[in-house]
N, C-alpha and C positions, 0 to 999 in steps of 0.2 A: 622724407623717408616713409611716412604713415603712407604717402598716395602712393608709393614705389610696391610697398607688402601689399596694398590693396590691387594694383594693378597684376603684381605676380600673383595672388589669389584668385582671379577674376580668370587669367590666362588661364591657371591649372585646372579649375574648374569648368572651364568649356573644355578644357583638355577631355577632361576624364569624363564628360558629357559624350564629348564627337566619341571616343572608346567605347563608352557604353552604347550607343547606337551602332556601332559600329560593327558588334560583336553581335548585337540584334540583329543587324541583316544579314550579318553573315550567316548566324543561327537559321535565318527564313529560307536561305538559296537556292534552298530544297537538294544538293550535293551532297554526297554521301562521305564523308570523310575518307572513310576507312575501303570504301571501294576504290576514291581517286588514288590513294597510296597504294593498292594492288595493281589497280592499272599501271602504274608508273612502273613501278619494279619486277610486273610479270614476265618482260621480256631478258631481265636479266641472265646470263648464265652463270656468276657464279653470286651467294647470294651475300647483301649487304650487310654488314656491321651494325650493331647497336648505335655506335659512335658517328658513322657516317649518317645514320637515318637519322639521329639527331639534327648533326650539322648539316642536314639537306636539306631540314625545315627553315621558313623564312623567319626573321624576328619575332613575327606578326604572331604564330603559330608557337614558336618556343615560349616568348615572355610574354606576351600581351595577352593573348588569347587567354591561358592559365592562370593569369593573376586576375581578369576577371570574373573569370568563373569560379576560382577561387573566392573572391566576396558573393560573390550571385551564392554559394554554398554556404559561406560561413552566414548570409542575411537569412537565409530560408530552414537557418536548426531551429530558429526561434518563430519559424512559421508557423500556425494551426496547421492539420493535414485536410481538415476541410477545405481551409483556405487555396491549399495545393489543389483538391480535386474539384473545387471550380472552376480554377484558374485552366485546368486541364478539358473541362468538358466546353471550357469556352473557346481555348485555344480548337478542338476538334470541329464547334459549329465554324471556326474559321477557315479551317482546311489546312492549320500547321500543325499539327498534331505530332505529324511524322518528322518535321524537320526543327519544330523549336522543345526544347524542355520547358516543362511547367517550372521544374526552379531556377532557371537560365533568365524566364520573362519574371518571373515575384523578384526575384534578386535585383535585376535591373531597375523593375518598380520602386522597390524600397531605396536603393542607389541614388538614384533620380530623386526621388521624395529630398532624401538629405543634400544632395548638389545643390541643387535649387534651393530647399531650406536655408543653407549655409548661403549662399550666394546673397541671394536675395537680404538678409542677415545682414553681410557686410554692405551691401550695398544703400541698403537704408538706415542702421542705424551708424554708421562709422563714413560712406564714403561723401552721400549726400545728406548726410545729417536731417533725417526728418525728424518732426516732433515723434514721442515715445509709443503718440496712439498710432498715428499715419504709419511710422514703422512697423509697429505690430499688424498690421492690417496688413499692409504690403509685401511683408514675409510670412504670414501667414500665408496668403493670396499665392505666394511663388511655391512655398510647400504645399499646397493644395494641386496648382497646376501638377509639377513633379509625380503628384501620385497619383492624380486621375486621367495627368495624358495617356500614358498607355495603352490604360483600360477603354478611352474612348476609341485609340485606334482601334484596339482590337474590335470594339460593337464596330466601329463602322466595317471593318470588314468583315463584320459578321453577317452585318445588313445588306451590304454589297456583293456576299455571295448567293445569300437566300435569294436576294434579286436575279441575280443570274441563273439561278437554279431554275425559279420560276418561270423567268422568260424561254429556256431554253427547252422543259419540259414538257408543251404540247408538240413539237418538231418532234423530241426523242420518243413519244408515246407513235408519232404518225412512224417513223421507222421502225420503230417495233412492232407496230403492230401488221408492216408491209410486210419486213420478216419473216415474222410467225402465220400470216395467209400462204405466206409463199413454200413454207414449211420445214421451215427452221426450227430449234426449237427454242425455248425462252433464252434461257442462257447463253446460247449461238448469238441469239437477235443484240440483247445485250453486250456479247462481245462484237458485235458489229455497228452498235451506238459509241464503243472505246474505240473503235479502229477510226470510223469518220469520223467524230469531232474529237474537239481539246479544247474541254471547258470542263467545270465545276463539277454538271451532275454525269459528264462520260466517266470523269475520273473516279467518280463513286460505286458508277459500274463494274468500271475495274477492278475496282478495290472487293468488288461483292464478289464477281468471279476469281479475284482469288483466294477469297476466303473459301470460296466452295470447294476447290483446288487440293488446298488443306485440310480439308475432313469437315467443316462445318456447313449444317443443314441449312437450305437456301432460306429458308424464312426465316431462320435465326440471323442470317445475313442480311436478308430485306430489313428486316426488322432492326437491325442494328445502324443499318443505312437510314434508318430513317431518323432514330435518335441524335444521328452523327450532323444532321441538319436541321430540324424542328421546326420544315417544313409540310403546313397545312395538306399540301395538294399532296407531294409525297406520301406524306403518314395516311392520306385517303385511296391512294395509288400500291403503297405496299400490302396496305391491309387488304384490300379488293386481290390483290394477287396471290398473298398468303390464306386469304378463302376460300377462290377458284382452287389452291391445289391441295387445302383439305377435302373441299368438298367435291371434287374431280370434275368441275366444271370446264369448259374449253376456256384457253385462257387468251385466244383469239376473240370471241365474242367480248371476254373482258376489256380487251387491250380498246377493240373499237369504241365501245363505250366508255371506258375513260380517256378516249383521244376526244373522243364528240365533247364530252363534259369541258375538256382540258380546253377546246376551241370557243367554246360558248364562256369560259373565265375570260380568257383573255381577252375578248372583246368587251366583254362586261368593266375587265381593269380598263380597257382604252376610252372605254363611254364614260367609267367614271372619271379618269384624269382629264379628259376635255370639259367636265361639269367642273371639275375644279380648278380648272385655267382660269374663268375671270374672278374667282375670290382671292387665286393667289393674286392675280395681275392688278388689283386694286389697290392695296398698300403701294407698289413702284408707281401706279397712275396718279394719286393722291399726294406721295411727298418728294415726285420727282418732277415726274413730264407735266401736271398741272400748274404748279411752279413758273418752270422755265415759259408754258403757255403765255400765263399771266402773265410774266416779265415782255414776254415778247409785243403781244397785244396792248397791254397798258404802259408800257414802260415810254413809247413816244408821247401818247396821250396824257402822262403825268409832268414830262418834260416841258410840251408845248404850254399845262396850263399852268406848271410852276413861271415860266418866260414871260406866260401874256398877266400873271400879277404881277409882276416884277418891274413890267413896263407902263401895267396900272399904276402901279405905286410913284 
């Protein structure tokens, strides 16, 4: 009976695991809720019931979804609000800003922390019975994971967009600044960096011109673009642009010169990742392929003179 409650514990807690991830991506999808439900019902003629819009929603959307956001809420009263507006300026260097909530991801964090906590819990000290220390070590170790996986996703793709930004940033300076020769003007050029690509830093273009759109001043908008990334070359790229149009400089000359800059980085990153090809490739050469080497070359030569003492003997 004891392994039957530990197996049903173990089931419900991956359960409420897969849910909570679940509810994570769907938070990430970048899909608008509340747009999909207009689309749906704008063609209708005459209009829906309270009751029907209800029971139109899938399971997923009535009971699942609300009940965890529900604890994602009730985990995150007892949050600091510092802790929310990191959580928030990290989520932004990621690029989800728009589509996850800050207390959607802390709730699911904390969630996670205790699944895993408890999990981990039954499983060492009740299902495989470890000693008192090895247990505490072990659910400790599972409630650590629980609370720092997250957060690790989110750096990696924090690091993973910066990279992208970066790579993608001398092309976007070479079009803008054909562009702006060509005479266009900035924020044209830049809406013509959103049109051809769909990547990281087009999308933050977009995101600038429509904040300009709005009523806000483009350098307040550079300027907030840059924070949104904390991106070196960027923050050296808006502020050169937010100069040029204090200082009424042409912002053609600018663009050239930080494409030229932006072409000479990028070679400089390629020369240094080739210097740092054989320091990485030395650890795999050392406890892998040398190895196997050895084995290969001496492995007959040990065999034949294990044989010929054998036949001394």
């Amino acid at each position: 009976m004891q392994l039957i409650g530990i197996i049903i514990i173990i089931v419900a807690g991956v359960g409420l695991l897969g849910g909570l991830l679940y509810v994570g991506l769907r938070e990430n999808s970048g899909q608008d809720p509340l747009q999909a439900r207009l689309a749906e019902y704008a063609d209708r003629e005459t209009p829906a019931t309270l009751e029907e819009l209800e029971m139109s929603l899938s399971f997923r959307d009535r009971v699942v979804v609300p009940m965890f956001q529900a604890l994602a809420n009730l985990a995150t009263k007892f949050t600091p609000e510092q802790q929310l507006e990191s959580t928030r300026k990290q989520l932004e260097l990621a690029g989800k800003a728009q589509t996850t909530d800050p207390r959607t991801f802390f709730g699911t964090r904390i969630m996670m922390t205790i699944l895993l906590g408890g999990l981990g819990f039954f499983l060492f000290f009740i299902a495989t019975k470890q000693s008192p220390l090895n247990a505490i070590g072990l659910t400790a170790a599972f409630t650590a994971l629980g609370y720092f996986l997250p957060a690790l996703q989110l750096r990696s793709q924090i690091s993973r967009r910066q990279n992208n930004i970066v790579k993608a940033l001398p092309d976007a300076l070479d079009l803008l600044t054909i562009c702006v020769e060509a005479g266009l003007g900035f924020d044209a050029a830049m809406g013509k960096v959103y049109e051809k690509w769909d990547n990281d830093l087009s999308t933050a273009f977009g995101r600038v011109l429509q904040e300009i759109q709005l009523g806000k001043i483009r350098r307040e908008a550079l300027r907030d673009m840059s924070n949104r990334m904390e991106v070196p070359d960027i923050t050296s790229f808006t502020a050169a642009i937010i100069q040029a149009d204090q200082l009424g400089v042409s912002i053609a000359k600018i663009l050239r010169i930080q494409s030229d800059q932006m072409r000479v980085k990028r070679r400089q990153r390629a020369q240094e990742k080739a210097q740092q090809a054989p320091v990485k490739m030395l650890l795999p050469m050392v406890f892998l392929i040398f190895p196997s080497i050895w084995i290969v070359l001496l492995g007959p030569a040990l065999i034949l003179l294990k044989n010929t003492n054998l036949s001394g003997i």
